[in-house]
N, C-alpha and C positions, 0 to 999 in steps of 0.2 A: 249783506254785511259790509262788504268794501265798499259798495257806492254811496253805503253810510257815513264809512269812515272817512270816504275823499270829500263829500260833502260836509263835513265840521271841520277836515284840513283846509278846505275853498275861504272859510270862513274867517282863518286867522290869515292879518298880514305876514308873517314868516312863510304860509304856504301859496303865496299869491300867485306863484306861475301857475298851480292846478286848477286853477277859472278856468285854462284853457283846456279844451275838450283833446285836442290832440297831443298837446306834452302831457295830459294825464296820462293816455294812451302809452305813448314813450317811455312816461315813467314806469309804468306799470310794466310792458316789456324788459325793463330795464332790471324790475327785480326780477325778472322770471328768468332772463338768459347769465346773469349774474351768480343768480343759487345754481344755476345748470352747472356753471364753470368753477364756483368756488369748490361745489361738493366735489365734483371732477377731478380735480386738483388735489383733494384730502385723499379719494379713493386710489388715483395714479399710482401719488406718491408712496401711498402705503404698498399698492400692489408689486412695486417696483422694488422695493425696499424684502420685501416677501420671496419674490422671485428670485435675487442677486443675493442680498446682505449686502450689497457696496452701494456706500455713498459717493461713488465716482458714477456709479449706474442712476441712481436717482439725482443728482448733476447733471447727467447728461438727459434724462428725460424731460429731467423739470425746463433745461433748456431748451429742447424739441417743443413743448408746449409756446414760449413764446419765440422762437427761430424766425419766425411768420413776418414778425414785426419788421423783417427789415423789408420789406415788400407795401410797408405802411405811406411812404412818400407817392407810389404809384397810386397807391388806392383812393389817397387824398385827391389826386387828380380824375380818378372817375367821380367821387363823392360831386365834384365840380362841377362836371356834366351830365352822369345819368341820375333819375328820378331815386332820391335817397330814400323814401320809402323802401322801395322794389329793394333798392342793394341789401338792407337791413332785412329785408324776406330773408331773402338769397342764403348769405348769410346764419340767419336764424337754423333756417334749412339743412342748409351742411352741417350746422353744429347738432342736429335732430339724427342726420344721415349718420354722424360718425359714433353717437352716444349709444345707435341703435347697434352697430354695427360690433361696437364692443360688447356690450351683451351679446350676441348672438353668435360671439368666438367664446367667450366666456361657458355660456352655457351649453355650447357642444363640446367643450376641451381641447379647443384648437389653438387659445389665446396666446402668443409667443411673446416673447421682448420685442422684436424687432417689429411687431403689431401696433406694441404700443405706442414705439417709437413713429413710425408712420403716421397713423392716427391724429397724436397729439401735434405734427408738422402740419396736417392737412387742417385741425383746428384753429393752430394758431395764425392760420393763413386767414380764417374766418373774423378772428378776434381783428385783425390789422385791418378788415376792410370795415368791419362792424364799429370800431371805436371814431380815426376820423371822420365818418360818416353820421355817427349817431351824434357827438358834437355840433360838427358845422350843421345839423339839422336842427336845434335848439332855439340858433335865433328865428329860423323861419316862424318857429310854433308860439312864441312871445313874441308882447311889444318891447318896446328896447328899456323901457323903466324896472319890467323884471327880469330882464335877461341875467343880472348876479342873483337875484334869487332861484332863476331855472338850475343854472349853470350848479349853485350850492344843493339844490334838490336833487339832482341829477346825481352828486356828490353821495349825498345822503342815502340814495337809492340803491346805489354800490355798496356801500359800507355799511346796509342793513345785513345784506345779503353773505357780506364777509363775515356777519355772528351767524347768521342762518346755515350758509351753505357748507363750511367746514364741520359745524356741530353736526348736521345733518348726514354728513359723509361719514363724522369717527363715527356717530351711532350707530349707522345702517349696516356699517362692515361687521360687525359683532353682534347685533339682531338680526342680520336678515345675509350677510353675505355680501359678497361683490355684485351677486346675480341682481338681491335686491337692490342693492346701490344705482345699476344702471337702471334697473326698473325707471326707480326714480326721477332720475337723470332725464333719461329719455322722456318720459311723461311732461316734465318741464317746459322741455323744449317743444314740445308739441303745442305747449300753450300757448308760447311764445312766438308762435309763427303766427297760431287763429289772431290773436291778439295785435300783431303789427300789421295783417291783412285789414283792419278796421280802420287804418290812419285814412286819412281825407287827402285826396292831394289840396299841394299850399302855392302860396305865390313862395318863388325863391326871394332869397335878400338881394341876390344878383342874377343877372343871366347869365346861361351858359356859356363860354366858352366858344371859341370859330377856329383857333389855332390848333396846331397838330398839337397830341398830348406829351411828346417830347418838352418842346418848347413851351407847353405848360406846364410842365415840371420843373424847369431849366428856370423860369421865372419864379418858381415858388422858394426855390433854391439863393436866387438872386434878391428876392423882397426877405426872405431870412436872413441875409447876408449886412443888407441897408438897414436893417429896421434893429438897433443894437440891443435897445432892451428883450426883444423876441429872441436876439441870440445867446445874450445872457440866460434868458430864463431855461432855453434847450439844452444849455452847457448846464445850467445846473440840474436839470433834470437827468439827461444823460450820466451824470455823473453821481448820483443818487440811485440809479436805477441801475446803475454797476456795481456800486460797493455799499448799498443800502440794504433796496430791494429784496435780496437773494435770503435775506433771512426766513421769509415767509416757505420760499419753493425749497431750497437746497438743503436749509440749515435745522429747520424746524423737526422734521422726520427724524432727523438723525438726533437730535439732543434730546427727544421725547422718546426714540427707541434706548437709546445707550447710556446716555448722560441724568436725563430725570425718573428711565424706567416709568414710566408712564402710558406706556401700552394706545392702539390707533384713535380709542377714545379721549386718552388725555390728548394725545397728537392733534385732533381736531379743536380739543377743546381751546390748545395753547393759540391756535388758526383763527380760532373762534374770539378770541381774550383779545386778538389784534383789530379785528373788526368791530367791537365794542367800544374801545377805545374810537378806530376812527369815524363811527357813527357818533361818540359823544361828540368829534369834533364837528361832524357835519351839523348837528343840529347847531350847536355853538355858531357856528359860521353862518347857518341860516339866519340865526336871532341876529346878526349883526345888522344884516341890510347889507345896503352898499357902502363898506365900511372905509376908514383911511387906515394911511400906515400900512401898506396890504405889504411893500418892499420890507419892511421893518419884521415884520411877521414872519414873513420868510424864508429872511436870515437865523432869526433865533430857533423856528424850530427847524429848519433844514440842519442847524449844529445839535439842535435836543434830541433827535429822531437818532442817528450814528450812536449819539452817547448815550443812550437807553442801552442799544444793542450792546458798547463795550461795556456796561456793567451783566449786562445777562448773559456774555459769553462766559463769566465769572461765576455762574449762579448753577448751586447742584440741587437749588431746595425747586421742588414745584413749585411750588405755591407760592416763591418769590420770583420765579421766571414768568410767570403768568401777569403778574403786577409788568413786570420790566416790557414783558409783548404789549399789553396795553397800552402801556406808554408810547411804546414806540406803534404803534398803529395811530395814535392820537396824534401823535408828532407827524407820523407820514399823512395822513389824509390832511391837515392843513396845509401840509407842503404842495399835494399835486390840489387841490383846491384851485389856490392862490397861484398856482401854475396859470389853470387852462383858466382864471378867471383876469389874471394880467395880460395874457396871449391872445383871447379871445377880445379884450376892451384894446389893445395896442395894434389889431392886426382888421386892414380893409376887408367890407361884406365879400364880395369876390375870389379874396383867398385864404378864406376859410378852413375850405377844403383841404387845400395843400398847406397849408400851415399845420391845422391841426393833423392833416399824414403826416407831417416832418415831425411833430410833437408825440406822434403813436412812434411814429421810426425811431427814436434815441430810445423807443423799448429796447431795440435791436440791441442796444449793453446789457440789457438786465441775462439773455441766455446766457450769453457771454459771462456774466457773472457767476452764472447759476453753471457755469462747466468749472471754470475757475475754483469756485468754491466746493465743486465734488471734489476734483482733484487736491486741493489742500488740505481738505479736510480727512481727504483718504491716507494725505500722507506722515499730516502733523498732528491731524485730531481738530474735532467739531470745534471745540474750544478757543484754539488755539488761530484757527482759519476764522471764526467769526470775531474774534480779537480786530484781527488785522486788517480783517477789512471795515468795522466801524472806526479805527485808527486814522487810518488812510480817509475814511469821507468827511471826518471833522476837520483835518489837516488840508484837504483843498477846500470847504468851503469857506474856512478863515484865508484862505487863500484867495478866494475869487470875493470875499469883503473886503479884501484890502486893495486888488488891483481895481474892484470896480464901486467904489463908493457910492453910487449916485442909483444901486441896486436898495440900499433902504430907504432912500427918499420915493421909491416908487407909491404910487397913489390908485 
């Protein structure tokens, strides 16, 4: 049934990069370790929220899950030199080890906070090396004509997985448990290892590396520094993924337990409503091709995406906060889109690698956000903390349109 369906995908120009036999592969991987982490992420949160009742707890968790990121600049530098398949096993692997491992505290009744908090550090330590890695391994697996269409499917591929994998998580909690949840979970990730063992090895875009991996980080550091538009684009992601971002991890749990009463099914569901949204954009982006205007784009939704979330910090009705997450998933997926497909077309085959770690490492703000925002929220109220911080990211990035104009001429 799937090799049916990639075979009528192969067939339209929108899905061009799946002719190739090994970014199908990738992609295919890509839903599998994707719904591992979304669902993961709906279950955490929820467990955490169970466990405490404080949203300064589930802050601090959701932070633990990407803390990881800031180790993403190093990882970009192995992505460089060692065989990017293997690391994506690896990888894969650890994330199979630790899903397993929670079930298995879970179901003897040993499971503590500080379990989960571990866990979710030693995950998100997987995610930093799995993202610039699986990236910079994109161009190897296309020729350079569909590289904006990989780049968008790969996009698309995520943000299937964001409807899937949160629905999937609020369900499981209320049919089947946590037990069943990790079931799940685990099972996933199992597949998604068989599945990355299948890659082929490829010709790199470049060769590796001869210098010490210091001084190839120091460099990657230095080509981010010279190359402005690539700095721009990291300042604005950085700063989207501090005062944006955290509505999915920090904010969501808490305004579906207290604020819309909505119980861990509508919690997924609202998880799920955000991924819908950035799947419609994915497609949309797909159907573009390699489109112009890409700097123009955005600008406009990097300011639409914040302004979804200040009207839905406003919002006590379901079923209009639901509409407001959608939005704002739509909004976010063209933003990091248009990221990794500007940074990827701006940035030499060689450093890749560390580019796209430098591009996983400004995650490094989203924890940070996601502490921040327990803590505000524990002390002013869910509302009140998502207020201010979609405030604050419309207000710099009219900020960084103004000091840097020549961000919507980008092409």
């Amino acid at each position: 049934m799937m090799q049916q369906v990639l075979q009528r995908l192969q067939g339209m120009p929108q899905f061009a990069a799946l002719r190739h036999r090994d970014f199908r592969l990738l992609w295919i991987a890509t839903l599998l370790s994707s719904t591992g982490r979304w669902a993961d992420m709906v279950v955490v949160g929820w467990l955490t929220l169970e466990l405490t009742n404080s949203a300064l707890m589930v802050g601090i968790v959701a932070g633990a899950k990407m803390a990881g990121y800031v180790a993403a600049p190093f990882m970009g530098v192995v992505a460089d030199r060692v065989d990017r398949r293997w690391l994506l096993v690896i990888a894969a692997g650890v994330n199979l080890l630790v899903a397993a491992l929670m079930l298995i505290l879970f179901a003897t009744g040993g499971l503590a906070l500080w379990h989960v908090i571990v866990l979710s550090l030693v995950g998100s330590l997987t995610w930093a090396l799995d993202n610039p890695t699986r990236q910079a391994l994109v161009p190897d697996l296309v020729d350079k004509d569909a590289l904006t269409n990989a780049i968008a499917l790969n996009s698309v591929a995520i943000e299937i997985t964001v409807v899937v994998g949160p629905a999937l998580g609020g369900m499981l909690i209320p049919a089947f448990g946590m037990i069943g949840a990790y079931v799940m979970i685990t099972l996933i990730y199992l597949v998604d290892v068989l599945v990355l063992l299948l890659l082929r090895p490829v010709d790199r875009s470049a060769p590796p590396a001869h210098e010490s991996p210091l001084i190839s980080l120091l460099g990657g550091f230095r080509y981010v520094r010279d190359n402005r538009v690539v700095l721009v684009l990291l300042l604005i992601a950085c700063l989207l993924n501090l005062l944006a971002a955290p509505y999915r991890y920090a904010f969501l749990p808490v305004f579906a337990r207290y604020i819309l009463d909505a119980g861990p099914a509508g919690y997924g569901m609202l998880t799920a409503m955000a991924g819908v949204g950035a799947l419609v954009a994915g497609l949309w982006v797909v159907s573009l091709g390699n489109f112009q205007r890409k700097g123009k784009l955005l600008f406009w939704h990097g300011l639409a995406w914040p302004a979804s979330l200040l009207i839905f910090a406003a919002s006590t009705w379901y079923y209009a906060s639901l509409v407001l997450v959608f939005v704002a998933g739509l909004t976010q997926a063209i933003v990091w889109t248009v990221i990794a497909t500007l940074i990827l077309g701006n940035t030499a085959p060689h450093m890749r690698g560390r580019v796209m770690g430098l591009r996983t490492g400004v995650v490094a703000s989203l924890p940070v956000g996601n502490l921040l925002a327990g803590a505000v929220a524990e002390r002013f109220g869910a509302p009140i903390a998502q207020g201010a911080y979609a405030a604050i990211a419309m207000a710099l990035m009219l900020a960084i349109a103004v000091r840097v104009p020549s961000l919507r001429r980008l092409q």
